[in-house]
C-alpha positions in Angstrom: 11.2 42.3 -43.6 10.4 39.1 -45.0 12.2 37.3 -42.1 9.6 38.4 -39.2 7.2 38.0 -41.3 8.2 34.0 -41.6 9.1 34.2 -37.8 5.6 35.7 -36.9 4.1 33.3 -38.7 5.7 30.3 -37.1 5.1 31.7 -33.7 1.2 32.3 -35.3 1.2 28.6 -35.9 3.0 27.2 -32.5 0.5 29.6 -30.4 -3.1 28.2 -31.8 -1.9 24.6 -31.9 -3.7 22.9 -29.0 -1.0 21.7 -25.9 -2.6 18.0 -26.3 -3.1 16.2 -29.6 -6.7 14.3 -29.4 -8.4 14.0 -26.0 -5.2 12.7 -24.0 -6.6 14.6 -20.6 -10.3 13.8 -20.8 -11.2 12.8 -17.0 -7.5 13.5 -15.5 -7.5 15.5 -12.1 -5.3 18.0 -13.1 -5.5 19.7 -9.4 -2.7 19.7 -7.5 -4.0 18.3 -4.2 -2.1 14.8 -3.5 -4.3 11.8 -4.4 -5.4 9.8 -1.5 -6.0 5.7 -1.4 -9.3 4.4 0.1 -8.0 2.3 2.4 -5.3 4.5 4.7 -2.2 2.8 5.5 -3.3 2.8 9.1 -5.6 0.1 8.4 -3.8 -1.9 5.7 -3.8 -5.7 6.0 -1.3 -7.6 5.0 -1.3 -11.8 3.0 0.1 -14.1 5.4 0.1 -17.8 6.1 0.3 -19.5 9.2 3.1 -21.3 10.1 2.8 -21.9 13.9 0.9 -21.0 16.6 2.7 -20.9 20.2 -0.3 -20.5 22.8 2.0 -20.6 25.9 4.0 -18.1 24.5 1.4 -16.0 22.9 3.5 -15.9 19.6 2.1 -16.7 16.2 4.3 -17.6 13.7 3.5 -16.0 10.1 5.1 -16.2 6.6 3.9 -12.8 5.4 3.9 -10.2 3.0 6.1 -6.8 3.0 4.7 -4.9 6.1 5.2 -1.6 5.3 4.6 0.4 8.3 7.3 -1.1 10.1 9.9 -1.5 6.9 9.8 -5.1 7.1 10.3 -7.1 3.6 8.4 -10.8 3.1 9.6 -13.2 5.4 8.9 -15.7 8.0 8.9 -14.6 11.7 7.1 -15.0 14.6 5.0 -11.6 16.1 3.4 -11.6 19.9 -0.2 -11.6 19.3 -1.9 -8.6 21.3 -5.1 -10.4 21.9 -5.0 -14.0 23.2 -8.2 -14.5 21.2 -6.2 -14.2 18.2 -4.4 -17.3 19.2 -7.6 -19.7 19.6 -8.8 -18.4 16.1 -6.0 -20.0 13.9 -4.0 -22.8 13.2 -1.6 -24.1 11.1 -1.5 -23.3 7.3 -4.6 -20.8 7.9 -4.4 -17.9 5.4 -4.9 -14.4 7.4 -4.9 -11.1 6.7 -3.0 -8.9 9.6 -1.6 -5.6 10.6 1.8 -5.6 12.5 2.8 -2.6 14.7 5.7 -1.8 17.0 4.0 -1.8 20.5 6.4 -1.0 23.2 9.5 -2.2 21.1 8.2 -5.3 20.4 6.3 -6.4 16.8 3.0 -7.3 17.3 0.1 -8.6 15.8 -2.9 -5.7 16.5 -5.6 -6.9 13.5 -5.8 -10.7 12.6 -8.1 -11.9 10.1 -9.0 -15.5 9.2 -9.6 -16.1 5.5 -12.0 -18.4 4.1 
């Protein structure tokens, strides 16, 4: 007898003891619906410099930031730009801000912004 009566007690004390010691939760989402970012990856922009800029070509040459849409780590390469606007906007050793898609097979430049 005085064995459950220890047991019960324990299990007494274990059930009103609170799940979080202070106020560990306060302003946590506990919903289960998935967290989405402000800024969809759709329209991220990705850091990159400008390292050359072919006009005849079309190409723009950009050391750039991981761009991952297309799985692509930081590196230096150079990406058609969709636009020939895009081309007369930068120079040399201009920091942009782009997104790079796969159009048709071929990596392109579809968003260019000029930083100041």
């Amino acid at each position: 007898m005085k064995k459950s009566i220890v047991v019960s007690a324990a299990l007494a004390a274990f059930i009103a003891a609170p799940a979080f010691a202070g106020n560990e939760t306060a302003g946590t989402n506990m919903s289960m619906k998935p967290v989405t970012s402000q800024v969809s990856s759709k329209d991220a922009l990705t850091d990159a410099e400008v390292r050359k800029v072919d006009a005849a070509s079309g190409m723009v040459t950009l050391k750039h930031g991981a761009l991952a849409n297309v799985g692509m780590p930081p590196m230096t390469m150079a990406f058609k730009a969709k636009d020939p606007a895009m081309i007369k906007q930068v120079r040399e050793g201009d920091k942009v801000k782009v997104r790079v898609e796969n159009v048709d097979g071929t990596l392109t430049i579809v968003k260019l912004e000029k930083q100041s």
